[in-house]
ROSEZA-78329 format. One record per residue (C-alpha): x, y, z. Coordinates in pm, whole numbers, plus 50000, padded with zeros to 5 digits. Layout:
BEGIN
tido X=X&Y=Y&Z=Z
...
***
This chain:
BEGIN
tido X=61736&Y=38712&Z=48396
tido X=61683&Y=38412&Z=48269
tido X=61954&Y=38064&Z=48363
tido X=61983&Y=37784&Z=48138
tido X=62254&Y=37632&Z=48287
tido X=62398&Y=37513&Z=47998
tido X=62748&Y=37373&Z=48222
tido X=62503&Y=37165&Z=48428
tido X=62267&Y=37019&Z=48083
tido X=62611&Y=36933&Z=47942
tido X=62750&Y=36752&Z=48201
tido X=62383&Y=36589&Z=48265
tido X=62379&Y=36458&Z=47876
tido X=62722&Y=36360&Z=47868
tido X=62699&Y=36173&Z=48174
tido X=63006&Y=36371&Z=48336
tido X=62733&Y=36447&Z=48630
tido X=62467&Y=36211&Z=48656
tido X=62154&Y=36382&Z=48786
tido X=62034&Y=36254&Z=49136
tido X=61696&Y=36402&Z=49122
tido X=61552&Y=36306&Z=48870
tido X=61225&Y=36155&Z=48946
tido X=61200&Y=35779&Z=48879
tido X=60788&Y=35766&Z=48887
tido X=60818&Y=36054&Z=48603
tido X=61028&Y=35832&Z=48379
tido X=60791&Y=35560&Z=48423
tido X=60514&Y=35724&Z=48340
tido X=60668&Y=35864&Z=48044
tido X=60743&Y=35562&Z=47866
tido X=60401&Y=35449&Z=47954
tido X=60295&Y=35793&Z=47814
tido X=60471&Y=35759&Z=47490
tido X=60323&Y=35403&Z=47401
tido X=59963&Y=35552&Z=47501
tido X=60058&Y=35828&Z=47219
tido X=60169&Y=35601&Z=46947
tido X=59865&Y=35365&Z=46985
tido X=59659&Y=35687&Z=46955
tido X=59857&Y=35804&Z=46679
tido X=59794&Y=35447&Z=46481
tido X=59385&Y=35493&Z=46559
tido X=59415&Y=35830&Z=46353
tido X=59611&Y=35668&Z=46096
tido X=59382&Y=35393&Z=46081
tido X=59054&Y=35625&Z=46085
tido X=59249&Y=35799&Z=45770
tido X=59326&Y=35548&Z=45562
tido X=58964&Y=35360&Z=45651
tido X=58796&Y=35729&Z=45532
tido X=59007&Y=35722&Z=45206
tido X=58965&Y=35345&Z=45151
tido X=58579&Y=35394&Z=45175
tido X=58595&Y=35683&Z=44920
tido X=58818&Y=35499&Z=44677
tido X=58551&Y=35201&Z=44686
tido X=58284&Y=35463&Z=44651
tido X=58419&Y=35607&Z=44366
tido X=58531&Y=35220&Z=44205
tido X=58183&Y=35135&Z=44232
tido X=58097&Y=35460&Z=44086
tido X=58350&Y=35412&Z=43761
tido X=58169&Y=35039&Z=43742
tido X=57847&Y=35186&Z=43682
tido X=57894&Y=35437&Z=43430
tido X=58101&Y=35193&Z=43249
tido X=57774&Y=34977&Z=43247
tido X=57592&Y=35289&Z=43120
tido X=57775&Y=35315&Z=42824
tido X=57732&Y=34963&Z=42716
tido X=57364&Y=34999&Z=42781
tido X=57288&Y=35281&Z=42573
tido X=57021&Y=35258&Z=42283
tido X=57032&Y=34891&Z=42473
tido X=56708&Y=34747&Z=42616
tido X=56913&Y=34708&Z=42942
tido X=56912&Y=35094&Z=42936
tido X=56639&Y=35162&Z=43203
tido X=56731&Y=34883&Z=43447
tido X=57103&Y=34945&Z=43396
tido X=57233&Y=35252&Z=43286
tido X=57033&Y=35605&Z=43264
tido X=57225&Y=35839&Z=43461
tido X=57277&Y=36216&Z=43406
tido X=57558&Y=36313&Z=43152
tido X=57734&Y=36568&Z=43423
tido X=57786&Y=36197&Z=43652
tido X=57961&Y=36033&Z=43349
tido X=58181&Y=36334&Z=43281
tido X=58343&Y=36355&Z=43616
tido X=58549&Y=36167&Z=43841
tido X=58310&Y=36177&Z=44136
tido X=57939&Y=36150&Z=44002
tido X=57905&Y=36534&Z=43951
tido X=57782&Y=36823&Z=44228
tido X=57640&Y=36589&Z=44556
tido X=57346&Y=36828&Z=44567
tido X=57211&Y=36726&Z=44255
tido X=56947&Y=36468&Z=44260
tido X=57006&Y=36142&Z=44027
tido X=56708&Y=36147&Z=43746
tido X=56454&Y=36085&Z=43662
tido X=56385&Y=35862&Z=43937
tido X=56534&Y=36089&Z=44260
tido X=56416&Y=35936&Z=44582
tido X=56414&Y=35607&Z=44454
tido X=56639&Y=35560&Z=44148
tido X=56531&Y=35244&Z=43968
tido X=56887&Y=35155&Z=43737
tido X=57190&Y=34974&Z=43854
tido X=57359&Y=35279&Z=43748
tido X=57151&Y=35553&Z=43883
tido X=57169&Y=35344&Z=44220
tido X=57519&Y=35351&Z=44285
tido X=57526&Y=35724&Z=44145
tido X=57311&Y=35774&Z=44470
tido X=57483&Y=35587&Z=44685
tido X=57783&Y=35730&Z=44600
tido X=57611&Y=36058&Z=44665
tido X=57548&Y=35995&Z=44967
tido X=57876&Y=35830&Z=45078
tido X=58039&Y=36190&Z=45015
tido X=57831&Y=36368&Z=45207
tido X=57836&Y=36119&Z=45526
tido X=58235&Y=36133&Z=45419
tido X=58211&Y=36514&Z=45483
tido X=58037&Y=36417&Z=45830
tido X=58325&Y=36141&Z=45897
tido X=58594&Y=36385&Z=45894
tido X=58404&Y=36645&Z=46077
tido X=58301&Y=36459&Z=46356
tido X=58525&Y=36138&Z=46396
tido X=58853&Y=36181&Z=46192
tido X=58923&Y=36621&Z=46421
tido X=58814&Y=36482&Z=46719
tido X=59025&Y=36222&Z=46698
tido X=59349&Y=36496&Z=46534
tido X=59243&Y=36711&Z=46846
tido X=59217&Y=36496&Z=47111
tido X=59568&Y=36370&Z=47019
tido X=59716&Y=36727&Z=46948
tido X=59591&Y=36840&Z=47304
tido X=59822&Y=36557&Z=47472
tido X=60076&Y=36600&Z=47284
tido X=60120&Y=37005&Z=47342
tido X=60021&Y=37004&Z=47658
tido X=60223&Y=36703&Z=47777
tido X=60541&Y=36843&Z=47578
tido X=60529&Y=37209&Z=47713
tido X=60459&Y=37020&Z=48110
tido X=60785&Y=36757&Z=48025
tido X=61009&Y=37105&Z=47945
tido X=60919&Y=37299&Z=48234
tido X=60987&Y=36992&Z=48439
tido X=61319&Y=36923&Z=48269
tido X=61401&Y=37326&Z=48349
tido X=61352&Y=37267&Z=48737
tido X=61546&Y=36934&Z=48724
tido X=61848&Y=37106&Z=48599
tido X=61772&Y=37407&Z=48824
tido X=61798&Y=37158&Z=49158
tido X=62077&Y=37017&Z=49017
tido X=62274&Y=37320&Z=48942
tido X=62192&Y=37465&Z=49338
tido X=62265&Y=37080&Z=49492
tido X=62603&Y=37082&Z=49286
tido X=62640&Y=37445&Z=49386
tido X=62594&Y=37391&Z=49783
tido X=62787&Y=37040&Z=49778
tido X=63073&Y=37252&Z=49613
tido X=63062&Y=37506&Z=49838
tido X=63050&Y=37284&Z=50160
tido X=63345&Y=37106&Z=50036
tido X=63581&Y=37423&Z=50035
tido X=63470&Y=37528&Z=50333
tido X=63516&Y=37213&Z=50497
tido X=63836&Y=37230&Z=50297
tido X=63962&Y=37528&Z=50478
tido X=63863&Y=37448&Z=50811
tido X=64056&Y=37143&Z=50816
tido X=64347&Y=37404&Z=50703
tido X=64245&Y=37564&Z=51049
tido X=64113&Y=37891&Z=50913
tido X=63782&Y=38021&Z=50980
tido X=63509&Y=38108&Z=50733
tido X=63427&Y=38472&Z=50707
tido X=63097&Y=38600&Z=50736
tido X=63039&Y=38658&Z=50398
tido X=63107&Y=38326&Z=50267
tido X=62889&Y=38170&Z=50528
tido X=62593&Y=38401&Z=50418
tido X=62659&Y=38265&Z=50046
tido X=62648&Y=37940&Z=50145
tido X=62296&Y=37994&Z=50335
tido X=62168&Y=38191&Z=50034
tido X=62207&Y=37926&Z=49839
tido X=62102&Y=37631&Z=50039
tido X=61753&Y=37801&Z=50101
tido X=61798&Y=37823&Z=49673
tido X=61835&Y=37492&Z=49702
tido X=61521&Y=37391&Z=49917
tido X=61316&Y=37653&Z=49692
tido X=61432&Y=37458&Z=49392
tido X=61387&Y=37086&Z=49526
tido X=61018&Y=37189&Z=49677
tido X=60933&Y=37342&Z=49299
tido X=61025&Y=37048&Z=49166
tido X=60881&Y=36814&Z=49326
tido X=60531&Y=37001&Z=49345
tido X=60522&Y=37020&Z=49001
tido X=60629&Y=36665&Z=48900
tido X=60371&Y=36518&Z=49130
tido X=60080&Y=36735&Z=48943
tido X=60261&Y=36594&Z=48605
tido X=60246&Y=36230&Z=48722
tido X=59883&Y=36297&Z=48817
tido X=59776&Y=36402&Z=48485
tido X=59966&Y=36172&Z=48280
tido X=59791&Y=35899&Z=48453
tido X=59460&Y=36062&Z=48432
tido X=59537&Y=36029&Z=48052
tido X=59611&Y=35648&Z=48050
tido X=59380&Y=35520&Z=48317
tido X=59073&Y=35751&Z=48251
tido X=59138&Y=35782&Z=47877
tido X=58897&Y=35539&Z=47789
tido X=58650&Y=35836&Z=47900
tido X=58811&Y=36082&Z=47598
tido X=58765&Y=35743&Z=47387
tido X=58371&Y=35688&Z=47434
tido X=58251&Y=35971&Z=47279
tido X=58485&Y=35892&Z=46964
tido X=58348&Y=35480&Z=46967
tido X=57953&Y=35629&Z=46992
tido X=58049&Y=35844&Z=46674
tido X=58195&Y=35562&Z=46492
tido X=57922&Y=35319&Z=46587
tido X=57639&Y=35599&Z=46504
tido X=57836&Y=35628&Z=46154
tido X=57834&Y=35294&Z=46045
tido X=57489&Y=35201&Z=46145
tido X=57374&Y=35477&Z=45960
tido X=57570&Y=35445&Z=45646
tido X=57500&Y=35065&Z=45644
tido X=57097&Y=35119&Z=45653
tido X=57135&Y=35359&Z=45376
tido X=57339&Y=35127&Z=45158
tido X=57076&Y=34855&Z=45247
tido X=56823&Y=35096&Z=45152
tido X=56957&Y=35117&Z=44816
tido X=57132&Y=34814&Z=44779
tido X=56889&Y=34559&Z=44886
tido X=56566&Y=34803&Z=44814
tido X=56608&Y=34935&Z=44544
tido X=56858&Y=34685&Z=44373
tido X=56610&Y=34417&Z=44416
tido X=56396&Y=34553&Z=44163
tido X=56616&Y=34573&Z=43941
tido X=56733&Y=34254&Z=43960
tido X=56318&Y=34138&Z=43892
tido X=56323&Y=34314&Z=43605
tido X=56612&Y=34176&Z=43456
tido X=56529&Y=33853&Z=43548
tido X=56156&Y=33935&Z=43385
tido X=56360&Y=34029&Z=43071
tido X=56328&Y=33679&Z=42948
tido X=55975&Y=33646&Z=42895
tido X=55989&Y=33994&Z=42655
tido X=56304&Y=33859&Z=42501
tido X=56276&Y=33447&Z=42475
tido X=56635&Y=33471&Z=42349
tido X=56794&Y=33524&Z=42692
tido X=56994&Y=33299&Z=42858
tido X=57063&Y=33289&Z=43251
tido X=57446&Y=33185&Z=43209
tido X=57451&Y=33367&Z=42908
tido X=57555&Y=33283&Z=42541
tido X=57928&Y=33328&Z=42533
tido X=57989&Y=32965&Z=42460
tido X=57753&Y=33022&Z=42133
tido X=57963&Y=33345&Z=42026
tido X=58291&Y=33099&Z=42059
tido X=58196&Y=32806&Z=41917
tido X=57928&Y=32858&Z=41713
tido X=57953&Y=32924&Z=41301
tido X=57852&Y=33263&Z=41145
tido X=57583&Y=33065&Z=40945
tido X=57428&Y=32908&Z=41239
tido X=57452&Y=33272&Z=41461
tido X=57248&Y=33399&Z=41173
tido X=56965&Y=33147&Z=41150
tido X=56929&Y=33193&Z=41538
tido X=56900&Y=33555&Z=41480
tido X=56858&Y=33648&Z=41086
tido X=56841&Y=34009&Z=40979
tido X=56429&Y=34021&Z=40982
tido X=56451&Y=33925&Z=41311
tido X=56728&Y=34216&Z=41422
tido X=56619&Y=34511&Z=41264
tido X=56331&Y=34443&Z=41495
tido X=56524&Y=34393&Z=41797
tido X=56470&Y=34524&Z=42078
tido X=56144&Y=34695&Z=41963
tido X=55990&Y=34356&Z=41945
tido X=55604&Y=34446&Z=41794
tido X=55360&Y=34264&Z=41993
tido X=55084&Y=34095&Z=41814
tido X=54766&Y=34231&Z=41863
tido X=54437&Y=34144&Z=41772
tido X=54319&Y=34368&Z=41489
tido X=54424&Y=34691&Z=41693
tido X=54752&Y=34891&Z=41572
tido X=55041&Y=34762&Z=41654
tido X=55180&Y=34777&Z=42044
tido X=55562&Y=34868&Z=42125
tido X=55734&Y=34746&Z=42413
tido X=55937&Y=35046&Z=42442
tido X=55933&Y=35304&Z=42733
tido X=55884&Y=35567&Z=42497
tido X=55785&Y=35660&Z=42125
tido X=56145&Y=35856&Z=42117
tido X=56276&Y=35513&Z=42103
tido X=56111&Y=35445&Z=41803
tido X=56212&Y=35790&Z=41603
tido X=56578&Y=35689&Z=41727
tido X=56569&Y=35364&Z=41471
tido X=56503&Y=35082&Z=41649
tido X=56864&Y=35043&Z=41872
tido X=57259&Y=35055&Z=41896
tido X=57299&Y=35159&Z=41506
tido X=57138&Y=34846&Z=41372
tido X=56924&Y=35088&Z=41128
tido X=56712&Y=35385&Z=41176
tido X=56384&Y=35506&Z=41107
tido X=56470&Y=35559&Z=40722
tido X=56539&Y=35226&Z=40669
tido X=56158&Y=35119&Z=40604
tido X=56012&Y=35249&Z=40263
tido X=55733&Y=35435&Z=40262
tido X=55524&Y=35139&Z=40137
tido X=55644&Y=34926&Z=40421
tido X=55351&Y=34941&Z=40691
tido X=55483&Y=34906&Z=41044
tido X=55230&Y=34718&Z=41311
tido X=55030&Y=34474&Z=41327
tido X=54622&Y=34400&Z=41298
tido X=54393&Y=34475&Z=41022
tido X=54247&Y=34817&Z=41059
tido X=54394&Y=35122&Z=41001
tido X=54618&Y=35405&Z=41246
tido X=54983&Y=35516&Z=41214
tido X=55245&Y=35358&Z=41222
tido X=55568&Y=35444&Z=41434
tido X=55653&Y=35794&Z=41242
tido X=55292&Y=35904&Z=41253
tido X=55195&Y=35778&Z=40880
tido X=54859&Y=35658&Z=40779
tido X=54899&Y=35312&Z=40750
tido X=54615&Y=35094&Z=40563
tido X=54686&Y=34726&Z=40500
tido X=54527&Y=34397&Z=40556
tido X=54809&Y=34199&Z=40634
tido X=55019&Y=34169&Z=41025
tido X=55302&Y=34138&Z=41164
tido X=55380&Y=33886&Z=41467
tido X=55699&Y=33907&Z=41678
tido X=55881&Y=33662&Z=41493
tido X=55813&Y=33750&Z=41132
tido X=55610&Y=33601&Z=41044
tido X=55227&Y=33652&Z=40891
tido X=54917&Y=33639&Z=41000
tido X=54690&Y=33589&Z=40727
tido X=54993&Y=33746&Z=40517
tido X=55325&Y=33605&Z=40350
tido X=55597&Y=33688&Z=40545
tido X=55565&Y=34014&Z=40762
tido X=55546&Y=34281&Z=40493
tido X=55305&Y=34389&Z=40233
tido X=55344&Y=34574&Z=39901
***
């Protein structure tokens, strides 16, 4: 039957019988144990909050680029900035991380469609971050803890166990010393009870102290050889941030760089562009004086922008006719917006024009509106 010598706990708690076996090389190591659990505790906490800070800057960049999307669409700056799939700018987290960005899928040429990739693959290597850092770490910490918790009961059991028989013998040796000094003698039975208990008594004290010298030898195999449970988590964490950082770089400084050229090449096509920009123009600058810098021949144009040719139909700087049949850009005027007698193109032959008309004229057009061998940029 099981003894939990609840008399001898209570007196042990309230202090009534302070226990003299309890082993001072266990209590040691158990506050040495508990600080090696909470430092281990605040690595997992720290691993956490590092794997849901690096999603949360994942997505952030993510929400950054399909904002720029949306101001880039019908926008020259579409290509190099924006032109992402519409299931990425629908969700929260750039859509299913199996599907590929397009068009450009191993090497996505948008600011956009860049950090849709790389945001692709920072959930997957965030999958591989939990499985193989952020449990081994939960594990390795859970082991301890159970094992070390189940070993500090038992041991606590046959503490209060060699009390209980050392109380037990030192009461009995007292009343029998009692009555001997009384001048009686001790009959056999009571001196049998007495031995019974004192070999109780040496059972109990060697169980004890077997077992709290294994416990003190594994606790400090945990503190001084932990470093050995440790090194497999640190090659993990190294192995995950070199790898994540030379795929960022990959995309960040590969990929990124181009399209930082082409932006940068965007002011030869479009001689209007500033480096620092024009925002000091849109505040200070009158309405009159906006529109002489960019007067309403000159936008329905943009960002088409015909190039002059020499005699040959006209040339479009766009990245595809579809452009064209959209109306020019960003609801400055569609494709209806020419008459019919209004030849688009430049040179002096014939061919179509952009909705597939026959065009025949004499006159050009040249990028700023002007003529060439014409009076203005359109012919009736």
């Amino acid at each position: 039957m099981k003894k939990n010598r609840i008399a001898t706990r209570i007196k042990d708690k309230t202090g009534i019988l302070k226990s003299k076996n309890r082993s001072e090389d266990l209590v040691v190591l158990r506050e040495q144990y508990t600080l090696f659990v909470k430092n281990l505790k605040f690595l997992i906490a720290t691993l956490t909050n590092k794997h849901t800070a690096m999603m949360n800057h994942s997505k952030a960049r993510l929400e950054v680029a399909k904002a720029i999307n949306s101001l880039t669409v019908d926008t020259p700056l579409f290509k190099c900035a924006g032109d992402i799939p519409a299931t990425a700018v629908g969700t929260t987290d750039g859509g299913d991380s199996s599907e590929m960005v397009t068009p450009h899928q191993s090497n996505p040429q948008s600011y956009a469609a860049i950090h849709l990739q790389l945001h692709k693959k920072n959930k997957m290597y965030s999958d591989k971050y939990t499985e193989h850092i952020l449990t081994y770490a939960k594990e390795w910490e859970s082991i301890l803890s159970t094992r070390i918790a189940k070993h500090l009961k038992q041991a606590e059991k046959l503490r209060v166990d060699l009390d209980h028989y050392s109380k037990k013998v030192e009461d009995m040796n007292k009343s029998m010393n009692k009555t001997m000094s009384k001048g009686k003698s001790i009959n056999d039975s009571g001196v049998d009870k007495i031995k019974r208990n004192e070999q109780k008594l040496i059972q109990a004290r060697q169980e004890y102290d077997r077992f709290v010298n294994d416990l003190c030898g594994f606790i400090e195999e945990i503190m001084d050889r932990g470093w050995k449970d440790l090194h497999p988590l640190l090659v993990k964490m190294a192995q995950f941030d070199s790898t994540l950082s030379n795929e960022e770089a990959i995309l960040l400084k590969g990929s990124m760089s181009g399209v930082t050229e082409h932006l940068k090449g965007m002011g030869a096509k479009y001689p209007g562009l500033k480096p620092m920009g024009r925002l000091k123009e849109l505040e200070t600058w009158s309405l009159e004086s906006l529109n002489k810098v960019n007067p309403a021949s000159m936008r329905s144009e943009s960002p088409l922008m015909i190039e002059q040719g020499g005699g040959g139909s006209a040339r479009y700087l766009t990245s595809s006719a579809s452009d064209a049949s959209l109306g020019i850009h960003a609801g400055l005027g569609g494709g209806n917006d020419y008459p019919n007698d209004v030849p688009l193109g430049s040179g002096g032959g014939g061919g179509t024009d952009a909705y597939g008309r026959q065009m025949n004229r004499e006159g050009s057009f040249a990028s700023g509106g002007g003529a060439d061998g014409g009076d203005g940029g359109s012919s009736n």
